[in-house]
mmCIF file of the N, C-alpha and C atoms, coordinates in Angstrom:
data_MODEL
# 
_entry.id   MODEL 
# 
loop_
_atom_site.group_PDB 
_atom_site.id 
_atom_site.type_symbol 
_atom_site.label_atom_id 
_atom_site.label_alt_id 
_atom_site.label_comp_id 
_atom_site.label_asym_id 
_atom_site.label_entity_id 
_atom_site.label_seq_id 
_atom_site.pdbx_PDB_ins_code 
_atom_site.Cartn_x 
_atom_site.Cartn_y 
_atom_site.Cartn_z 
_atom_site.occupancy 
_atom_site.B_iso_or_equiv 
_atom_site.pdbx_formal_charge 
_atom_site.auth_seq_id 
_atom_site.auth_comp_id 
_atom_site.auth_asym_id 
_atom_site.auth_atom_id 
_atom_site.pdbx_PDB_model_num 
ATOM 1   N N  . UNK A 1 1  ? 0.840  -1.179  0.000   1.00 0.00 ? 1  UNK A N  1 
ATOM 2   C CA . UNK A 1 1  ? 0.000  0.000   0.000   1.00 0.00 ? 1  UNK A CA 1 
ATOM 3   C C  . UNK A 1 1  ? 0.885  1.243   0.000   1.00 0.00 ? 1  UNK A C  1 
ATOM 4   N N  . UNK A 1 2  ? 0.274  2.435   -0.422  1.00 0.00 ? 2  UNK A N  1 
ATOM 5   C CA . UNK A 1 2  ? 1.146  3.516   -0.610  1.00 0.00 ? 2  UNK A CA 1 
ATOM 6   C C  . UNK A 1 2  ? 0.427  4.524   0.015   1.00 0.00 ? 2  UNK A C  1 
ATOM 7   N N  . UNK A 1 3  ? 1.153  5.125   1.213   1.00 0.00 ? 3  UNK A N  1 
ATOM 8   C CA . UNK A 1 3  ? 0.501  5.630   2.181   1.00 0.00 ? 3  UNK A CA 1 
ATOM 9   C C  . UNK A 1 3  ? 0.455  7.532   1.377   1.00 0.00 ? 3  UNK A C  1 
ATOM 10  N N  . UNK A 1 4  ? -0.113 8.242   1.401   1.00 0.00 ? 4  UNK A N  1 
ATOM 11  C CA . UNK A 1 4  ? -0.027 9.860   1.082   1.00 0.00 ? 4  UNK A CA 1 
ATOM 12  C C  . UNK A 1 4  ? 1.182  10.258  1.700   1.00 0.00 ? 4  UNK A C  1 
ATOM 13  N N  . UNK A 1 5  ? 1.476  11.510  1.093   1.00 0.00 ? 5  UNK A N  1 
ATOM 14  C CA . UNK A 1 5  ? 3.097  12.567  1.761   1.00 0.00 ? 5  UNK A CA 1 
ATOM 15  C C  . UNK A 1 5  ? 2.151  12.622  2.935   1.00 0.00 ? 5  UNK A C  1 
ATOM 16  N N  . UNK A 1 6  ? 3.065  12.668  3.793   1.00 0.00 ? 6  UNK A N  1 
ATOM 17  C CA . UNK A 1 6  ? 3.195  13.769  4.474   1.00 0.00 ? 6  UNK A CA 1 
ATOM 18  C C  . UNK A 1 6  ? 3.645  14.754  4.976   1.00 0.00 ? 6  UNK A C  1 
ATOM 19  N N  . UNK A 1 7  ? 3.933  15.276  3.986   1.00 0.00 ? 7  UNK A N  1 
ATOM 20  C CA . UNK A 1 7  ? 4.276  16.740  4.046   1.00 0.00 ? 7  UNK A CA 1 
ATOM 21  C C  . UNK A 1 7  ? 3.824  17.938  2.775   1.00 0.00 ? 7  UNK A C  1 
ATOM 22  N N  . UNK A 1 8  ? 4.050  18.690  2.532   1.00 0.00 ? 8  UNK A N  1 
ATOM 23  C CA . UNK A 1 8  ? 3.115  19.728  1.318   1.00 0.00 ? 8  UNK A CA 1 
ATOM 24  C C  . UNK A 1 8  ? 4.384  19.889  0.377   1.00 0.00 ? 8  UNK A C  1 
ATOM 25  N N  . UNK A 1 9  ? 3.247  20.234  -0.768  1.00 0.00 ? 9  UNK A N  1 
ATOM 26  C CA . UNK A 1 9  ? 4.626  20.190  -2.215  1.00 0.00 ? 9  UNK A CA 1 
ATOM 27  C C  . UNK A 1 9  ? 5.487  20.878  -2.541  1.00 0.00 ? 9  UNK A C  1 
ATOM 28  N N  . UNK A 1 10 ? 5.627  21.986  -1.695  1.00 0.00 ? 10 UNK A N  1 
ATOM 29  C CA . UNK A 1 10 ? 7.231  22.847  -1.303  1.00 0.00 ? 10 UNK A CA 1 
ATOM 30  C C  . UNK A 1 10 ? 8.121  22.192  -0.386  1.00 0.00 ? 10 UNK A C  1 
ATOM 31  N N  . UNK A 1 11 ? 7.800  21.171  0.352   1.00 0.00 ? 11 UNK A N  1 
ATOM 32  C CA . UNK A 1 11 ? 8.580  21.146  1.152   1.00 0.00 ? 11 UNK A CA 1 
ATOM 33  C C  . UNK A 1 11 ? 10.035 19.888  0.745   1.00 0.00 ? 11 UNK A C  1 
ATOM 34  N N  . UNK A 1 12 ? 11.078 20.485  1.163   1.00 0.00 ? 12 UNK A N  1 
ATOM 35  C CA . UNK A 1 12 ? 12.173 19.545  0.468   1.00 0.00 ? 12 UNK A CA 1 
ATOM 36  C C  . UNK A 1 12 ? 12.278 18.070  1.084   1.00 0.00 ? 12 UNK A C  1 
ATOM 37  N N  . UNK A 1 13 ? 11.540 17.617  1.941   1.00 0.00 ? 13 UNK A N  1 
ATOM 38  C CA . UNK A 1 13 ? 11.576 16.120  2.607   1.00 0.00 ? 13 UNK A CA 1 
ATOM 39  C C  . UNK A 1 13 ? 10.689 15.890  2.089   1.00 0.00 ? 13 UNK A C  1 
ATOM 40  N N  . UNK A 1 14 ? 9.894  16.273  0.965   1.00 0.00 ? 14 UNK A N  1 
ATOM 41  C CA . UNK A 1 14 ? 8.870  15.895  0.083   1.00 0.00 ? 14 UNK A CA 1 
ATOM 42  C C  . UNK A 1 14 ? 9.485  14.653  -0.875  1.00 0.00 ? 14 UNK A C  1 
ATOM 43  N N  . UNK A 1 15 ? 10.444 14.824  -1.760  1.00 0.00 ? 15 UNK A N  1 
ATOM 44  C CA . UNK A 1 15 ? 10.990 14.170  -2.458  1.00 0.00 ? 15 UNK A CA 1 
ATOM 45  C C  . UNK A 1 15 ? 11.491 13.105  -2.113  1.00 0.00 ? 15 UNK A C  1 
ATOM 46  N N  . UNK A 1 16 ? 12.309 13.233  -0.880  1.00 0.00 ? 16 UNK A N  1 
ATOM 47  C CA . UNK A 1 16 ? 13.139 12.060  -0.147  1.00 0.00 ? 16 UNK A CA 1 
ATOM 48  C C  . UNK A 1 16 ? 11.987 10.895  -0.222  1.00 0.00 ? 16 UNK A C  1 
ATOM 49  N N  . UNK A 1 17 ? 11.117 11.642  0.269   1.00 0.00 ? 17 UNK A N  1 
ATOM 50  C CA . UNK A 1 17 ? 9.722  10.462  0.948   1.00 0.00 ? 17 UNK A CA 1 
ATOM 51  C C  . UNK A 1 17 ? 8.761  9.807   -0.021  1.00 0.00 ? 17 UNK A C  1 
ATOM 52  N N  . UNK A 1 18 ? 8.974  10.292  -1.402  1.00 0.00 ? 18 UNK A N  1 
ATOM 53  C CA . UNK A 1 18 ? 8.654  10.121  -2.648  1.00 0.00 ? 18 UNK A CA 1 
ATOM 54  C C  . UNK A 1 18 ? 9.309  8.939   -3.204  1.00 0.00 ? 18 UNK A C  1 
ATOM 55  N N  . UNK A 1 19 ? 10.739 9.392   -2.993  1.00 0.00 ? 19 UNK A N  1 
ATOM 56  C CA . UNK A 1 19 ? 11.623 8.135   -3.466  1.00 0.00 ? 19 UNK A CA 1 
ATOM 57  C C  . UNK A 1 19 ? 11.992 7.138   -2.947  1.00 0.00 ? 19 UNK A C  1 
ATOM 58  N N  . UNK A 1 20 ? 11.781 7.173   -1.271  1.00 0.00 ? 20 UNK A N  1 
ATOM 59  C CA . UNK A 1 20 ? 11.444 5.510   -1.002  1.00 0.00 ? 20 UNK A CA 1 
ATOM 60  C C  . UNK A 1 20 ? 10.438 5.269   -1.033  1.00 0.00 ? 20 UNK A C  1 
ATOM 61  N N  . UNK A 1 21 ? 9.022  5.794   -1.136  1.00 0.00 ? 21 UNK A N  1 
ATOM 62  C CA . UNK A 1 21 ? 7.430  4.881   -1.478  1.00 0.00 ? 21 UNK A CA 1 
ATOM 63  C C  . UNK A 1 21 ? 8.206  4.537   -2.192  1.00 0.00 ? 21 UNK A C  1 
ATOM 64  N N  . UNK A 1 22 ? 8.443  5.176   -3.461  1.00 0.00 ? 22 UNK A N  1 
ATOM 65  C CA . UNK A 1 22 ? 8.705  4.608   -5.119  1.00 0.00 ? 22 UNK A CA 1 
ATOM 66  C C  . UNK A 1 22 ? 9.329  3.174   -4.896  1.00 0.00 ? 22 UNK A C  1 
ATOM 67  N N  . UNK A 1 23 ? 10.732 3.747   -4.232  1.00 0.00 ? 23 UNK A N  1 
ATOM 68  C CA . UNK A 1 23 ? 11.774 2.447   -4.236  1.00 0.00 ? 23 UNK A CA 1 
ATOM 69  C C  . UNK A 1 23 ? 10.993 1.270   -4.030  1.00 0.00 ? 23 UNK A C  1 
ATOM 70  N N  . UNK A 1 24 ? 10.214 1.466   -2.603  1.00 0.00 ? 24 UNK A N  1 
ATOM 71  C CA . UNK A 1 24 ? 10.077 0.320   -1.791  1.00 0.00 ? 24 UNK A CA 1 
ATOM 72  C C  . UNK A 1 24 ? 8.871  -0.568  -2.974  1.00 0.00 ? 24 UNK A C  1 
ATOM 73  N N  . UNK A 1 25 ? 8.154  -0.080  -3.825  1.00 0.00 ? 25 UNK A N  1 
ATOM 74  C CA . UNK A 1 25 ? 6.988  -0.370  -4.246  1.00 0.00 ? 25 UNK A CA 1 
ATOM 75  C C  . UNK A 1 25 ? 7.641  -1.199  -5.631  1.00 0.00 ? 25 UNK A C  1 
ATOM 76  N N  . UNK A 1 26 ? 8.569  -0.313  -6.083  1.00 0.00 ? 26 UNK A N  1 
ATOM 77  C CA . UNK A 1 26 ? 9.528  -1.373  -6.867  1.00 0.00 ? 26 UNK A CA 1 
ATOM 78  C C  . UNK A 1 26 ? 9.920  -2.645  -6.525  1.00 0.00 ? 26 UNK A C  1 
ATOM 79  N N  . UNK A 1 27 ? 10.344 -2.282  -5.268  1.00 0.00 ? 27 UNK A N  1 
ATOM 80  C CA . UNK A 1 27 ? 10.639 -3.355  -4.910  1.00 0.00 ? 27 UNK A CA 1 
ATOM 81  C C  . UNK A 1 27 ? 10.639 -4.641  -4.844  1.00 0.00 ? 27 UNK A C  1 
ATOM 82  N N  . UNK A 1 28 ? 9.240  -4.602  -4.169  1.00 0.00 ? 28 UNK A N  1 
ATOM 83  C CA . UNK A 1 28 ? 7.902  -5.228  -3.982  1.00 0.00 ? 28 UNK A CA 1 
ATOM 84  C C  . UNK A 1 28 ? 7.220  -6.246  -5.616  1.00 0.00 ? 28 UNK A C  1 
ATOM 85  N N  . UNK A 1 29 ? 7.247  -4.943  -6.453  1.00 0.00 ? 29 UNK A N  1 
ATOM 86  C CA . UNK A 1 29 ? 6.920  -5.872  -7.750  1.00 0.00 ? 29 UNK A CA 1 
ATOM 87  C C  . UNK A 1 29 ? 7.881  -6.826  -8.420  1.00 0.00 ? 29 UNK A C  1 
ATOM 88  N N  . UNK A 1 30 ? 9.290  -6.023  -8.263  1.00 0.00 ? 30 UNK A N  1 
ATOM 89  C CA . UNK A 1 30 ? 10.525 -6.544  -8.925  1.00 0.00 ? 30 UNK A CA 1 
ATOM 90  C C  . UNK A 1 30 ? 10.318 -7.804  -7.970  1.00 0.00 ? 30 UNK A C  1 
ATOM 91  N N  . UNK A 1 31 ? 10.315 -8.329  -7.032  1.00 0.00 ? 31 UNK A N  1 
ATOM 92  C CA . UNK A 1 31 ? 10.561 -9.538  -6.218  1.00 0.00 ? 31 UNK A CA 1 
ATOM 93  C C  . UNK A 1 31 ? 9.301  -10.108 -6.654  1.00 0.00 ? 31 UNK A C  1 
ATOM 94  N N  . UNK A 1 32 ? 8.250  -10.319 -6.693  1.00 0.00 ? 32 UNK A N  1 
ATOM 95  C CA . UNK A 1 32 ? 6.839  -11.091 -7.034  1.00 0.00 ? 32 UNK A CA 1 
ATOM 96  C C  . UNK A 1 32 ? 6.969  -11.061 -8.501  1.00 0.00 ? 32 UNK A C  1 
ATOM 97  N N  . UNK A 1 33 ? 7.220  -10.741 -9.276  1.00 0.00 ? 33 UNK A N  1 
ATOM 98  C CA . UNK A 1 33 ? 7.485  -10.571 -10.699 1.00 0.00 ? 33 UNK A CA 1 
ATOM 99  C C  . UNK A 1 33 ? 8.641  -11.764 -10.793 1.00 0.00 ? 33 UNK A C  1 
ATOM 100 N N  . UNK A 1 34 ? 10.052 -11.756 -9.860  1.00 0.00 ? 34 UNK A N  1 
ATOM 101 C CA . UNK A 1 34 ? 11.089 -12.447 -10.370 1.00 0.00 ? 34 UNK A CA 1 
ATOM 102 C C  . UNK A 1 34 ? 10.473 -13.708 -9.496  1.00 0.00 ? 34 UNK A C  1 
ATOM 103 N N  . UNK A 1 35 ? 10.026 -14.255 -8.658  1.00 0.00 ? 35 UNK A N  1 
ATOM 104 C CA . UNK A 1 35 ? 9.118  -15.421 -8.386  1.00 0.00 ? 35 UNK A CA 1 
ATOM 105 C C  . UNK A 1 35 ? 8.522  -16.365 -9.158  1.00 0.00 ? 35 UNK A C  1 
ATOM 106 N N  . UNK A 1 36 ? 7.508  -14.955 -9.826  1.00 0.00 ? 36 UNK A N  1 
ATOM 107 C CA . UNK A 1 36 ? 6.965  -16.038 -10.883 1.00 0.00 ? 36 UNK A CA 1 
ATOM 108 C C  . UNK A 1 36 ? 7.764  -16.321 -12.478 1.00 0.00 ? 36 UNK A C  1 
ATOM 109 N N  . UNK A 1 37 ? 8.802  -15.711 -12.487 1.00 0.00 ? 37 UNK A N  1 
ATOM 110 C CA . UNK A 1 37 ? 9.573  -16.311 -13.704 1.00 0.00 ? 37 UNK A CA 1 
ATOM 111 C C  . UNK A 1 37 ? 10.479 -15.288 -14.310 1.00 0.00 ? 37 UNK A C  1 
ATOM 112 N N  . UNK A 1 38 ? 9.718  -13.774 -14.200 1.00 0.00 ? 38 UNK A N  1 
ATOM 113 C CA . UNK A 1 38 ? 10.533 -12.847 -14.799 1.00 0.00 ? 38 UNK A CA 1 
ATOM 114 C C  . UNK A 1 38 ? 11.530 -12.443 -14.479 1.00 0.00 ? 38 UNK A C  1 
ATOM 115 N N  . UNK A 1 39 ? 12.570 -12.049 -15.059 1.00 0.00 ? 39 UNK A N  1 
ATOM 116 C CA . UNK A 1 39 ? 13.944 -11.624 -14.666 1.00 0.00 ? 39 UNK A CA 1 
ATOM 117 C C  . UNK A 1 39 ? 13.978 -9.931  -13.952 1.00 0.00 ? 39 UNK A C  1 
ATOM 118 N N  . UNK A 1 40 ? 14.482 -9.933  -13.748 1.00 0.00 ? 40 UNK A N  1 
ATOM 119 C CA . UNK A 1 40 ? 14.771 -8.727  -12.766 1.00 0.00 ? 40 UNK A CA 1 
ATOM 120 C C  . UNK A 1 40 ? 15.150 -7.311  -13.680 1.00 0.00 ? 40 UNK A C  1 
ATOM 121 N N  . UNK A 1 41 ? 15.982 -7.689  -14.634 1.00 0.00 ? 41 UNK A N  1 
ATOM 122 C CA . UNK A 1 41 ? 16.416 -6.868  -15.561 1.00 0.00 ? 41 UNK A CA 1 
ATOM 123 C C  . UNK A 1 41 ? 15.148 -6.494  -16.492 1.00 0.00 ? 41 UNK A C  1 
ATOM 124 N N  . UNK A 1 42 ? 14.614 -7.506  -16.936 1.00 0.00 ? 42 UNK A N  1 
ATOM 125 C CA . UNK A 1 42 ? 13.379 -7.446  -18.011 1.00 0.00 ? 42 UNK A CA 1 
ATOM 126 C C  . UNK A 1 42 ? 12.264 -6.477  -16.995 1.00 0.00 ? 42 UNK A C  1 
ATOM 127 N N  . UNK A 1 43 ? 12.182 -7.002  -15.857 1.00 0.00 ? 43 UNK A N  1 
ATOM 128 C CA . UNK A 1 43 ? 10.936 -6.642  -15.614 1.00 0.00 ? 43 UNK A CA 1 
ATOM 129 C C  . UNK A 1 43 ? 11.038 -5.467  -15.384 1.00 0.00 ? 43 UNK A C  1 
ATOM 130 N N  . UNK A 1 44 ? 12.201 -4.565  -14.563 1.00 0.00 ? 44 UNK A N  1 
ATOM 131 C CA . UNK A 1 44 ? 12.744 -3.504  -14.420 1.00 0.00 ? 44 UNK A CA 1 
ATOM 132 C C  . UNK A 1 44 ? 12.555 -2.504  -15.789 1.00 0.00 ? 44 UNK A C  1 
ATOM 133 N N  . UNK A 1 45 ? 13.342 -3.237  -17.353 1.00 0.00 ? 45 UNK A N  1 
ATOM 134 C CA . UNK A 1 45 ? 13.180 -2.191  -18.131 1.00 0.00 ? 45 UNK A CA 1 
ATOM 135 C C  . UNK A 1 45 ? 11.438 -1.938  -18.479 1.00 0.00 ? 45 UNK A C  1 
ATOM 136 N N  . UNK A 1 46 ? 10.858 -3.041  -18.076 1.00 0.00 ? 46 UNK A N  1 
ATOM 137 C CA . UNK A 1 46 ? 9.100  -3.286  -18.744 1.00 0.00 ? 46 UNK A CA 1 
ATOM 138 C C  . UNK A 1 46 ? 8.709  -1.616  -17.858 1.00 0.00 ? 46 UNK A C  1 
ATOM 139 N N  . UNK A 1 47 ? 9.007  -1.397  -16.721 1.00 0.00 ? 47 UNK A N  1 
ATOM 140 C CA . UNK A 1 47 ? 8.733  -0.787  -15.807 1.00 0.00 ? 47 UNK A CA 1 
ATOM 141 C C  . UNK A 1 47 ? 9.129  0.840   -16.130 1.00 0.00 ? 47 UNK A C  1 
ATOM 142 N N  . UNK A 1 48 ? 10.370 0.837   -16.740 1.00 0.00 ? 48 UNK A N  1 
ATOM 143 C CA . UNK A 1 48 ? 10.616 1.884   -17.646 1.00 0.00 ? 48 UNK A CA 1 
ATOM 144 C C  . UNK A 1 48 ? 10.212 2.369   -18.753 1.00 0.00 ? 48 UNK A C  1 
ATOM 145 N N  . UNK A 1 49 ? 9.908  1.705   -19.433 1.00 0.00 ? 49 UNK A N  1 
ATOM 146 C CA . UNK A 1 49 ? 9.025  1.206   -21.102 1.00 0.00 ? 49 UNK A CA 1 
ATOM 147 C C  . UNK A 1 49 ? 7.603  1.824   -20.464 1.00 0.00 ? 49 UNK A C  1 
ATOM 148 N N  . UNK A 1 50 ? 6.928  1.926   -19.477 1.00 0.00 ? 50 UNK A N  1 
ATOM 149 C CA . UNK A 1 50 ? 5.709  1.697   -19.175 1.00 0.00 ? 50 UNK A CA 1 
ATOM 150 C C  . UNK A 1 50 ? 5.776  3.570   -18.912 1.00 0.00 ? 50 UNK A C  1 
ATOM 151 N N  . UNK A 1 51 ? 6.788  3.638   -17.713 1.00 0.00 ? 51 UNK A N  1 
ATOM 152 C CA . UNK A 1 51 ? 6.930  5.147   -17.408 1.00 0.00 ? 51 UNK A CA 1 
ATOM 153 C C  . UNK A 1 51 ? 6.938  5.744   -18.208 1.00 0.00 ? 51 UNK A C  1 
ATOM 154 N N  . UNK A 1 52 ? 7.699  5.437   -19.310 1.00 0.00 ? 52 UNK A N  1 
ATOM 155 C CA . UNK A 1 52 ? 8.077  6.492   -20.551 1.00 0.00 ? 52 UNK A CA 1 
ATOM 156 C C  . UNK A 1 52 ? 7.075  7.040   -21.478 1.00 0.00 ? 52 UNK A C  1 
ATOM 157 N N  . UNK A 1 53 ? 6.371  6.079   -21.585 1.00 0.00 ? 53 UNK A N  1 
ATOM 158 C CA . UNK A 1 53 ? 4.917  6.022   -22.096 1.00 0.00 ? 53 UNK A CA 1 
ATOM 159 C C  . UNK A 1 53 ? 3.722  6.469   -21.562 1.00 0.00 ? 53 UNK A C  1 
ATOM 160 N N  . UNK A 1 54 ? 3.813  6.599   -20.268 1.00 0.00 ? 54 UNK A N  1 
ATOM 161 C CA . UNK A 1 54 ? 2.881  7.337   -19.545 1.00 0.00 ? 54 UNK A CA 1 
ATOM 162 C C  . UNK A 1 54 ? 3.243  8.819   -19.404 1.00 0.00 ? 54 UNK A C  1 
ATOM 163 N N  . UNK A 1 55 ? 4.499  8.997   -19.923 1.00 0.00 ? 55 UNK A N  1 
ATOM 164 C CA . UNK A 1 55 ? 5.133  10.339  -19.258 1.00 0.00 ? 55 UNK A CA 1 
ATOM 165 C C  . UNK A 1 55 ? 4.888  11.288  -20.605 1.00 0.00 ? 55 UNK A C  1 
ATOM 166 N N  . UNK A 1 56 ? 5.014  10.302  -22.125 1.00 0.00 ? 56 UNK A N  1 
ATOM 167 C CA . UNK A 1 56 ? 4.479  10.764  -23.437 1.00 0.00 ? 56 UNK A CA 1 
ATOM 168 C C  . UNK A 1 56 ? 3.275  11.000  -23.548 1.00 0.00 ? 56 UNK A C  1 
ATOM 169 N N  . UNK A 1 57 ? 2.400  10.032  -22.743 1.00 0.00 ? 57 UNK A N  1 
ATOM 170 C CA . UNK A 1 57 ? 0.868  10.546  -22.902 1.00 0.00 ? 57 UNK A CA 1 
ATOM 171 C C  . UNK A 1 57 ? 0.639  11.922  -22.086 1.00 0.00 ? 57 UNK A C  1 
ATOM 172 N N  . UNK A 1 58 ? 1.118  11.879  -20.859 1.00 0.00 ? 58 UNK A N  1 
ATOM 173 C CA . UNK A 1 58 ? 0.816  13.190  -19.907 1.00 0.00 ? 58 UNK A CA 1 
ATOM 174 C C  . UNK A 1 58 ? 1.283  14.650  -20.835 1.00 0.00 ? 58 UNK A C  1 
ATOM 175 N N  . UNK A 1 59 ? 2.245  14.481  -21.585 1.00 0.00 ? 59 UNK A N  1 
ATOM 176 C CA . UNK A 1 59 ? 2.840  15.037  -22.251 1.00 0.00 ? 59 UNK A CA 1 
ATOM 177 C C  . UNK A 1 59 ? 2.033  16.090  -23.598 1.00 0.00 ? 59 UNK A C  1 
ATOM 178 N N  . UNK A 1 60 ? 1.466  14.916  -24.450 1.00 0.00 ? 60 UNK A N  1 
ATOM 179 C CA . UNK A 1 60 ? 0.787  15.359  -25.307 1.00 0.00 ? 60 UNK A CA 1 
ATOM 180 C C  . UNK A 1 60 ? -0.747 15.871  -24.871 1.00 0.00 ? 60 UNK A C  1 
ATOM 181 N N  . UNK A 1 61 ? -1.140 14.948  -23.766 1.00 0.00 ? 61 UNK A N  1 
ATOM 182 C CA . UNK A 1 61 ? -2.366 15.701  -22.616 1.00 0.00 ? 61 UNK A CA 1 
ATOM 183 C C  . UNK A 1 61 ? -2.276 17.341  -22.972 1.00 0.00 ? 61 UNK A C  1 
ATOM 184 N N  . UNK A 1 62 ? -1.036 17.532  -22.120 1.00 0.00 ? 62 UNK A N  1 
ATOM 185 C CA . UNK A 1 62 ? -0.504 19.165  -21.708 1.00 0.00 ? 62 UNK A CA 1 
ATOM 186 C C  . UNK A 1 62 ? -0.490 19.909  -22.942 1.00 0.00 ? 62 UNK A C  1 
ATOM 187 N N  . UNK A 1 63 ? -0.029 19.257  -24.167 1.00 0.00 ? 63 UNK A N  1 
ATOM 188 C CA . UNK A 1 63 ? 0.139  20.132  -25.931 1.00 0.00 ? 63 UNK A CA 1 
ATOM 189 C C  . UNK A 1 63 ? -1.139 19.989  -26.191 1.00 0.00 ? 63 UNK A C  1 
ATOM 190 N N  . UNK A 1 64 ? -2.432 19.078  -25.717 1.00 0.00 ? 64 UNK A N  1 
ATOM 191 C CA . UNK A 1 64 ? -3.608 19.227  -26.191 1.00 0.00 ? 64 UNK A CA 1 
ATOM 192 C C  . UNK A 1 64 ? -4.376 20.555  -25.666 1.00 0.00 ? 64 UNK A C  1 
ATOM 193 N N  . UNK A 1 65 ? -4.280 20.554  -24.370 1.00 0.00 ? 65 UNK A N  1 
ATOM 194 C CA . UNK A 1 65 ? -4.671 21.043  -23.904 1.00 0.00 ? 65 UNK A CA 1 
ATOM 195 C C  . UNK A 1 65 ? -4.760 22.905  -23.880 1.00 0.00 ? 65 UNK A C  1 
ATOM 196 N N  . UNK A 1 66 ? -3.174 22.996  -23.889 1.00 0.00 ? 66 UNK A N  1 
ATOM 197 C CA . UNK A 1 66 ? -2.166 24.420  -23.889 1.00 0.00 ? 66 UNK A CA 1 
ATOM 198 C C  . UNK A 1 66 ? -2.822 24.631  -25.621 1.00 0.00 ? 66 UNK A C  1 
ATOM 199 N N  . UNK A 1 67 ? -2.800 23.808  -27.009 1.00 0.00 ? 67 UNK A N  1 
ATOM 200 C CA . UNK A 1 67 ? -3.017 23.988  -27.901 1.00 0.00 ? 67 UNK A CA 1 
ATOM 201 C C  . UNK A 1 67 ? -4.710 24.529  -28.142 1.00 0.00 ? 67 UNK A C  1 
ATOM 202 N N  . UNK A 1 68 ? -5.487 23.992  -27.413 1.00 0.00 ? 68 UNK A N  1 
ATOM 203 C CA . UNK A 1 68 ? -6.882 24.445  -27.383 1.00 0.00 ? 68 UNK A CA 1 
ATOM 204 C C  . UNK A 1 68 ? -7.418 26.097  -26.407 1.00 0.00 ? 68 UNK A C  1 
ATOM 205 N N  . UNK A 1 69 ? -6.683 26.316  -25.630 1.00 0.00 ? 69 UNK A N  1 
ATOM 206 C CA . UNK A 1 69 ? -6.974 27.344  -24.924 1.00 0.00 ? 69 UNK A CA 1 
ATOM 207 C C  . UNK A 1 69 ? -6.688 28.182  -26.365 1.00 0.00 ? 69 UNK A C  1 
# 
């Protein structure tokens, strides 16, 4: 489970606390993922492949959006 910050989005222990949810949640999949068969490396880049692609959609979201105003 991934608990909320706690703390507000100026604040610089914001990030720290960002990047171990993240880590730990990686973690978590990377190990149940390499269990049932997948490699660690594969599943890791799948995980990147996935970000990158979500980060292109948010992306063109923002040019849709900025382009229609």
């Amino acid at each position: 489970m991934i608990n909320p910050p706690s703390t507000q989005p100026d604040s610089p222990e914001r990030k720290v606390e960002l990047d171990q949810t993240v880590d730990y949640a990686v973690q978590i999949l990377v190990e149940e993922a390499h269990l049932v068969g997948w490699t660690r490396v594969e599943f890791l880049t799948a995980i990147l492949d996935a970000a990158n692609a979500r980060l292109s959609a948010i992306e063109e979201e923002r040019e849709l959006e900025e382009g229609g105003n």
